[in-house]
N, C-alpha and C positions, 0 to 999 in steps of 0.2 A: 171810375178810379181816378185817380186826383195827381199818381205817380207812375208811369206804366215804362218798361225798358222793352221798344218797340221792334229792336235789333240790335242785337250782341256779337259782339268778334273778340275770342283772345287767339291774340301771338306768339307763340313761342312763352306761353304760362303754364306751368306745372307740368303737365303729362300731353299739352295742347301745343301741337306745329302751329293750326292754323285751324281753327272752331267760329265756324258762325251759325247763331240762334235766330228766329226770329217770331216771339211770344208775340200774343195774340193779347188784347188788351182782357186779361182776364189770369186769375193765380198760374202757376205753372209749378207741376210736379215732375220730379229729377227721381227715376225707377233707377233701378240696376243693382248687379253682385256689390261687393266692397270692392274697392280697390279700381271702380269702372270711369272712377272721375269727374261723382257727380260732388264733391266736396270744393272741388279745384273752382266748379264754374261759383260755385256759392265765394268762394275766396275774390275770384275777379269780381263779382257784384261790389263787394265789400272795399275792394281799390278804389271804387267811384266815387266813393267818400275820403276825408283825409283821415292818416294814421296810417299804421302798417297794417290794415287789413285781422281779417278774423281771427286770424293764426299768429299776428301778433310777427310776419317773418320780416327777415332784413330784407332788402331790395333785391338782394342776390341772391337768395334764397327759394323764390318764386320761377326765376329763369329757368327754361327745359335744360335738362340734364343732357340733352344733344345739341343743344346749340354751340355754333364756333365760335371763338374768341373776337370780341368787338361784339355778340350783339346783344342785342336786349329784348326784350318782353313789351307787351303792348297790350290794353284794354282797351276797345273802344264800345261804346255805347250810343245807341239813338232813344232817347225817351220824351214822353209826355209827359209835359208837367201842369197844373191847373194855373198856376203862376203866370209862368214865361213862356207856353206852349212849346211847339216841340225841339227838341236841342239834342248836341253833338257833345259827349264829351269822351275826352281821352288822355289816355294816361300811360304811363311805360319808364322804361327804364334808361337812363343818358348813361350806357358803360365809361364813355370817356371820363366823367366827374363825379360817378355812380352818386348819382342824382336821382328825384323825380320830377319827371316833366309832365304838365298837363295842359290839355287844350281842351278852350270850351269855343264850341263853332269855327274850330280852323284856326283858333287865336291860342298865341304860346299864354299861361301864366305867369305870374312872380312866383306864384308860390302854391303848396296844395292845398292851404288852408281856402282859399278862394271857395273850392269844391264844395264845402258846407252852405254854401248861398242858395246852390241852386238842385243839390240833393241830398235827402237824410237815408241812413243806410243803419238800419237796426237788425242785431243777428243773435242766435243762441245756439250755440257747436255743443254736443257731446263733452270735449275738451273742459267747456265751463262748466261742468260739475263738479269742478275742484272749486268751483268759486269759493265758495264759505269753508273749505279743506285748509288750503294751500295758506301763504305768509300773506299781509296787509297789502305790497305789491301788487298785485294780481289786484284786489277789488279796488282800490286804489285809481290803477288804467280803467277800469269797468267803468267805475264813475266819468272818470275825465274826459272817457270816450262819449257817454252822456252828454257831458257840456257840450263838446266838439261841434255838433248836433244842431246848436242852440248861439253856442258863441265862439267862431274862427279865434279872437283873439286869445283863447286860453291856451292855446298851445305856447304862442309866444311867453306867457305868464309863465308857463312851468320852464321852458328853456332858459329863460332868467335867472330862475331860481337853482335851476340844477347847474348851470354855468358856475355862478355864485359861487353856492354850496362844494362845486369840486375845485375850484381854486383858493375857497378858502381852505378847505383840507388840505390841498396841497400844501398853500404855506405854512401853514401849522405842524405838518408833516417833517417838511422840508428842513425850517428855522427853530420850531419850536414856539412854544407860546411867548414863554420871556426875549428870545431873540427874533423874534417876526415884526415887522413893521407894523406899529400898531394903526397908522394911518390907513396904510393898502388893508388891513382888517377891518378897520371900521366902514370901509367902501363898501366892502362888500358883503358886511352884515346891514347896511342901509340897503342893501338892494336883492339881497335876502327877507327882509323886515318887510319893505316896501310891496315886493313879491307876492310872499306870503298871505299877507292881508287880502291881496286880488284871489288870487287862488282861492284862499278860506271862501271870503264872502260866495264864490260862485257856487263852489261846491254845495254851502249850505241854504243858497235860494235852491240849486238843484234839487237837494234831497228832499226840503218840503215841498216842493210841485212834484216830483216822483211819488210822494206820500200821498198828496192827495187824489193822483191819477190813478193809484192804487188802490184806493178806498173806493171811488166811484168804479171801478172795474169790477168790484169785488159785491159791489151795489148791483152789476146786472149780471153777473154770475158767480157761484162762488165754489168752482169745481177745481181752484187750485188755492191755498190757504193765503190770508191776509198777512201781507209782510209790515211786521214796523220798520224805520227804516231812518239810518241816525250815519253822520260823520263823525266821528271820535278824535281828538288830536289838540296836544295844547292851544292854538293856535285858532283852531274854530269852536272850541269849548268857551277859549275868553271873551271872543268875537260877541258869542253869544248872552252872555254879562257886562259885557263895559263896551266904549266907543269904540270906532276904529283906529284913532289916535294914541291912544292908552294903551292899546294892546299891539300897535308898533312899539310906540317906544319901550314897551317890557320886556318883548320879542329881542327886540336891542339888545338891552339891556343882558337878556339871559343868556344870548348866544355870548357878550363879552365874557360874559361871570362862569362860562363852560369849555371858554378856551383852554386852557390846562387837561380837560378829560378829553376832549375832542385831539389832542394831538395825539395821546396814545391811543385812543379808540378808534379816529377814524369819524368822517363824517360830522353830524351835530346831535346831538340827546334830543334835543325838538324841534319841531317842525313841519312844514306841510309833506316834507319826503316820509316823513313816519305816523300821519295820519290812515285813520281805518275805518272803511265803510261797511258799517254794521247792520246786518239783518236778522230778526228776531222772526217767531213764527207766533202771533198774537194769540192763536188759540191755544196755543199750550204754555206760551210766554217761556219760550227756550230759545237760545240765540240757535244759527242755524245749522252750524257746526255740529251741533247737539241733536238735532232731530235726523230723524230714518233717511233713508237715501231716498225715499219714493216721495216723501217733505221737502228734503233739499231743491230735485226739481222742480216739483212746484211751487216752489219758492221760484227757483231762478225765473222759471215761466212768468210767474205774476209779476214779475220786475221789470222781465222784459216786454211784456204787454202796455204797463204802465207808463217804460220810458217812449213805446209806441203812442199810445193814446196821447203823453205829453209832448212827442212832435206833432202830432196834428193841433193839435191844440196849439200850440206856438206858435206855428210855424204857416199854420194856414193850408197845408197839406200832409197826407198820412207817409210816413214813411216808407221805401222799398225794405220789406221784412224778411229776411233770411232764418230760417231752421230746419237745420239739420239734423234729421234723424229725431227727431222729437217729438213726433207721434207714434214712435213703436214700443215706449213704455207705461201708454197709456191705455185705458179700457175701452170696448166700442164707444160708451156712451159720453167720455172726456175728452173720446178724440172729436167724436160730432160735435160736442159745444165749443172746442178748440176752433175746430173749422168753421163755425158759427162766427166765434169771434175775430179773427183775424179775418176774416173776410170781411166784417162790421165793422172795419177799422177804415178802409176806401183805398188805401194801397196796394199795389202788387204783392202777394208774398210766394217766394220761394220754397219748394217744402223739397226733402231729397229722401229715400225709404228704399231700403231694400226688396219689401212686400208691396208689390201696387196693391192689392187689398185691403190694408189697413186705410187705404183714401178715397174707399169709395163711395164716402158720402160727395167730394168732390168730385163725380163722374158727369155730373154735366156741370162742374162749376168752373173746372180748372182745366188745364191744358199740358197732355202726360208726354214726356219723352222717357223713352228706353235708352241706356248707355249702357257699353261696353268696351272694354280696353278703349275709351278715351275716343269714342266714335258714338252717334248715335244713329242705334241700330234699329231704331221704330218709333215714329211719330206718332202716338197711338191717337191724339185730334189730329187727323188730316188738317194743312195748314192748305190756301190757297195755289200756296208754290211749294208742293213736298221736297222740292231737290235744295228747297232753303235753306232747308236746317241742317242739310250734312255738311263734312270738314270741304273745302273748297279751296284753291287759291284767288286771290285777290287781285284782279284787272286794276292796272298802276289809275285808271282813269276815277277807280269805286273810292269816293270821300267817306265811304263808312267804315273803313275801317281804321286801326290805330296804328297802321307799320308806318306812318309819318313819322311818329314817335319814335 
């Protein structure tokens, strides 16, 4: 394995005082009732990476629901990487400036984008079965979370643009189109414009390397349907027919000539905020909205294999892969080639099931814990040190864990 997290600790996260793991370089399945908290540990993998995690929650949202006032939450992680060999990173919550703080080997960051350097964090929750359901929003973040993956500086590109785009609102809001300073609007549709353009182009290198890691995925099995797979939105439509220059200054151009609709509507009519990332179902040629719910999934599955396979490939190692619950509505025979493939990918992956049964092709592949109210109550691979894996407190001297944070 190319990625492996060789000891885990959350602090005061979700349902977790104080939880430390410690996987065995090999998959690891998360058994139990619902509600037993094996979703939470898949959430904290998912902080390892930058963004708000799988759930998409605010910083304060994650903190135990018993913790006192002043503290915060804390991930820490020891993994193997084929890269940089083995490293310390961690991450938590700064109540004081409700911030994110992260530390890679005992060293503060600037920032959480750093995180993408030195680990890729690919997941698929339940939750995102609304993907192809739900508004442009939602697939929109799917994407971007993608790039993240591939390139730290995209986030910065979208907080530009969203900065931008809410204070030109405001003034247009505020003053009006005819009374607004047309100067302070032109700044900030050049930096809108500017934006944009970055944004577009990554998004649409994205989607054609996701496309083609989807095709060769689908070349060595093809037990979940071939996705097409397309960014929609004026902005990367034009990209894709004229220069990049041309279709700044048009962008310009259009955003001044929409100034009048935008002050009573709000927001902008185009732009990269209202682009949509489109998936089709190639064997039936229906967008995916449109097809069964038992398509949908395997849709989203193939997606997320795809953006898997396109971190190894990029990146020079396979991704830490998280899914949840995502072998209980498959058949024996699709979960075996499931686990066939993710395994065939070189990374750790995470799997979490209410039935240990349904993973029993994985019985000598991976490494199972039992949980229950937020404890794990059975180590079912005896680990070296079994008293490793229960909840424990932290000797002020142990650097593995992340209450530094």
């Amino acid at each position: 394995m190319s990625q492996t997290v060789t000891d885990l600790r959350l602090y005061r996260f979700r349902c977790y005082g104080d939880l430390r793991l410690k996987p065995e370089n090999r998959a690891v399945v998360l058994t139990g009732p619902n509600g037993a908290g094996k979703t939470n540990i898949l959430e904290a993998l998912s902080f390892l990476g930058p963004g708000r995690g799988l759930r998409h929650a605010a910083l304060d949202e994650v903190l135990q629901n018993t913790a006192k006032p002043g503290e915060g939450w804390a991930v820490s992680a020891v993994f193997d990487n084929a890269r940089y060999g083995r490293m310390q990173i961690g991450t938590g919550l700064d109540t004081a400036k409700n911030r994110r703080l992260v530390k890679i080997d005992g060293e503060m960051q600037k920032g959480q984008a750093v995180l993408s350097e030195y680990l890729s964090v690919v997941w698929v929750t339940p939750q995102m079965d609304r993907l192809f359901l739900d508004g442009s929003a939602l697939r929109r973040r799917f994407l971007d979370q993608v790039i993240f993956n591939f390139d730290p500086s995209h986030m910065g590109r979208l907080k530009r643009y969203e900065k931008a785009l809410r204070d030109r609102s405001r003034l247009l809001r505020e003053n009006g189109a005819h009374r607004a300073d047309p100067v302070w609007l032109s700044s900030l549709e050049t930096v809108m414009a500017e934006a944009a353009l970055s944004i577009a182009a990554a998004r649409l290198i994205t989607v054609e390397r996701l496309q083609k890691a989807a095709i060769e995925n689908h070349l060595s099995s093809d037990i979940f349907p071939l996705p097409v797979i397309r960014i929609e939105g004026w902005v990367e439509t034009a990209l894709e027919e004229k220069p990049a220059l041309e279709v700044e200054d048009g962008f310009r151009a259009l955003l001044e000539k929409s100034r009048a609709r935008d002050a009573v509507t709000g927001g902008a009519e185009h732009g990269t905020h209202r682009s949509d990332f489109m998936v089709w179902h190639k064997g039936h040629n229906l967008l995916a909205d449109q097809c069964s719910t038992g398509e949908q999934k395997g849709l989203l599955m193939a997606v997320t294999l795809a953006h898997a396979r396109l971190v190894a490939a990029e990146r020079g190692f396979a991704p830490l892969l998280l899914l949840d619950e995502m072998a209980a509505h498959l058949d024996e025979y699709r979960r075996g080639v499931l686990f066939d493939m993710v395994l065939a990918q070189g990374g750790q992956c995470w799997m979490t099931g209410t039935d240990r049964s349904i993973f029993a092709p994985l019985e000598n592949k991976a490494q199972f814990f039992n949980l229950e109210n937020a404890a794990i109550v059975e180590n079912i691979t005896p680990l070296d040190d079994p008293a490793a894996v229960l909840p424990e407190k932290k000797p002020e001297e142990d650097t593995g864990s992340g209450h530094e944070l």
